[in-house]
C-alpha positions, -999 to 999 in steps of 0.1 A, spaced: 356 -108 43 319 -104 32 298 -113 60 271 -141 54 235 -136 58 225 -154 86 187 -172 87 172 -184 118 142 -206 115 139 -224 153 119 -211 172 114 -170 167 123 -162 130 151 -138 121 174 -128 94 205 -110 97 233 -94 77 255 -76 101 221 -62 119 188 -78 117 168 -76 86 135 -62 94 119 -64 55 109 -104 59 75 -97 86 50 -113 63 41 -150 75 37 -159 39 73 -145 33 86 -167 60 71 -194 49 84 -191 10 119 -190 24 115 -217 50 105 -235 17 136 -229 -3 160 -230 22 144 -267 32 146 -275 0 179 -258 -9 202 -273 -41 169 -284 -55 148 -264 -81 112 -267 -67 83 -262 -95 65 -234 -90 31 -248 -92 41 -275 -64 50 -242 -39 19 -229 -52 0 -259 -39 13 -262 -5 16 -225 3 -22 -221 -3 -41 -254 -5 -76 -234 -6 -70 -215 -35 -77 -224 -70 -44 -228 -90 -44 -196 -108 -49 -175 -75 -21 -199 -62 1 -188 -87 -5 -152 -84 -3 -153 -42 33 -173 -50 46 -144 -74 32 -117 -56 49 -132 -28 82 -140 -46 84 -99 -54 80 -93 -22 110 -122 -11 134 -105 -38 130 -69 -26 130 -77 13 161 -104 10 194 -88 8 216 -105 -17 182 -123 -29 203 -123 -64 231 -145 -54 209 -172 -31 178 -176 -57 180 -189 -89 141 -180 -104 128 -188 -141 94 -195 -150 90 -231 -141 110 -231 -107 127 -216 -80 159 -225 -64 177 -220 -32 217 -221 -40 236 -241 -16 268 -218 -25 254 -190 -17 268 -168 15 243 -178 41 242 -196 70 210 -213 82 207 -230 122 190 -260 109 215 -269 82 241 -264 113 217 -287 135 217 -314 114 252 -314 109 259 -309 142 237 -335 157 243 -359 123 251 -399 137 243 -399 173 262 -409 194 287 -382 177 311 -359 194 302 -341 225 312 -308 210 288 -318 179 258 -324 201 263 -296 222 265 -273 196 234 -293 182 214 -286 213 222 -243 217 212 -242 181 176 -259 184 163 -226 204 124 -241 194 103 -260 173 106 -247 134 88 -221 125 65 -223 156 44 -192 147 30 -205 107 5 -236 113 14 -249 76 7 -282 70 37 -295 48 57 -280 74 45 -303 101 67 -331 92 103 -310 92 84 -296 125 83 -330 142 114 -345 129 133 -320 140 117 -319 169 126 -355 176 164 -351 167 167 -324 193 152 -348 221 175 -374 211 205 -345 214 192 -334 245 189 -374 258 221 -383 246 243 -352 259 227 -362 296 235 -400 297 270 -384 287 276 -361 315 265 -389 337 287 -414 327 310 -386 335 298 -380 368 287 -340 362 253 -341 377 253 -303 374 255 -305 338 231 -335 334 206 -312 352 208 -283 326 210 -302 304 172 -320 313 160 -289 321 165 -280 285 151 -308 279 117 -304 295 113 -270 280 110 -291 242 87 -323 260 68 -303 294 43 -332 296 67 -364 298 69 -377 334 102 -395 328 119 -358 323 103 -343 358 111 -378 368 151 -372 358 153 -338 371 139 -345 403 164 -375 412 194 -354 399 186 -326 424 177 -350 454 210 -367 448 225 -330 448 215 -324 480 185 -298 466 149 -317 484 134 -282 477 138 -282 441 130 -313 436 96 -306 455 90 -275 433 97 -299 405 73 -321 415 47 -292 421 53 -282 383 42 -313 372 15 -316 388 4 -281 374 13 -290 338 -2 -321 333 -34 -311 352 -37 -282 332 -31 -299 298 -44 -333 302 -63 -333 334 -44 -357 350 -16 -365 382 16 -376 379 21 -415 377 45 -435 393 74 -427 377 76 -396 396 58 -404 426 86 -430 431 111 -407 431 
């Protein structure tokens, strides 16, 4: 069976067919098939990619970065022929292509919280980072932060879980994964820190405690609040 290209766009990007494809480095690259993937069954207008992938250019030097870019795309993309559809007006990402891309998976995965636990555990390995963390486009902030948001509520969901089952263990990966997305919310530290007192661990709840006070002096100047000094 003909294995499917593979696209990974949380956190570090990467393409692979069998063994990594190592043709795709160009940011602007990236972000073209981050843009038709998001976008995939849909024929996007060429001018509206244009646009978005370079605000500050005039439209003719818009067009010219998008089809200089688009070359580039085709050549560097294996089976480019059989996922893009590309006439003169648009461009379009086939949704029967062979490819599988992790945020497609995600949002199936993690589709209708409360879900099954298999679903949302499979929704939380996949989010391995924020979209595309590495290209500061702006049309991609709001995929960025939604996405973002569903993975919190993954992560939130799969811990009341295992404490309703009683598997503090697994609660306290799983809020450790959790802080790695949200490192400044106090209710997390907060979490983590009564999970390992009530596993018999004062010493990592301590260390937690230190952490937090490193992070949020460091990025917002100020001390923990009550929520985890009650803890």
């Amino acid at each position: 069976m003909m294995a499917d290209l593979e696209i990974q766009l949380f956190g570090a990007f990467q393409v692979t067919l069998v063994q990594p494809v190592t043709t795709l480095h160009s940011p602007r690259q990236q972000a073209l098939l981050a843009w038709l993937l998001l976008h995939a069954g849909n024929a996007q207008p060429r001018r509206h990619i244009a646009f978005a992938m370079w605000p500050d250019s005039d439209e003719a030097q818009a067009q010219t970065n998008l089809r200089r870019e688009l070359h580039h795309l085709r050549r560097g993309l294996p089976r480019s022929e059989e996922c893009l559809e590309v006439s003169a007006q648009t461009l379009h990402w086939r949704t029967d292509a062979p490819y599988r891309l992790d945020v497609s998976e995600f949002e199936t995965a993690g589709h209708g919280l409360p879900g099954p636990a298999a679903g949302l555990e499979r929704a939380a390995r996949l989010y391995r980072g924020d979209l595309l963390p590495a290209l500061d486009d702006e049309w991609l902030e709001p995929y960025r932060t939604a996405l973002h948001d569903q993975a919190v509520l993954v992560h939130e969901e799969l811990i009341r879980r295992h404490l309703q089952a009683g598997d503090r263990p697994l609660a306290l990966q799983v809020a450790q994964r959790l802080l790695a997305l949200e490192p400044l919310r106090e209710s997390v530290y907060a979490r983590i820190m009564q999970l390992q007192f009530e596993m018999g661990d004062p010493a990592a709840a301590a260390h937690t405690y230190g952490r937090c006070v490193v992070v949020l002096k460091a990025e917002l100047g100020a001390s923990p609040g009550s929520a985890v000094q009650g803890v």
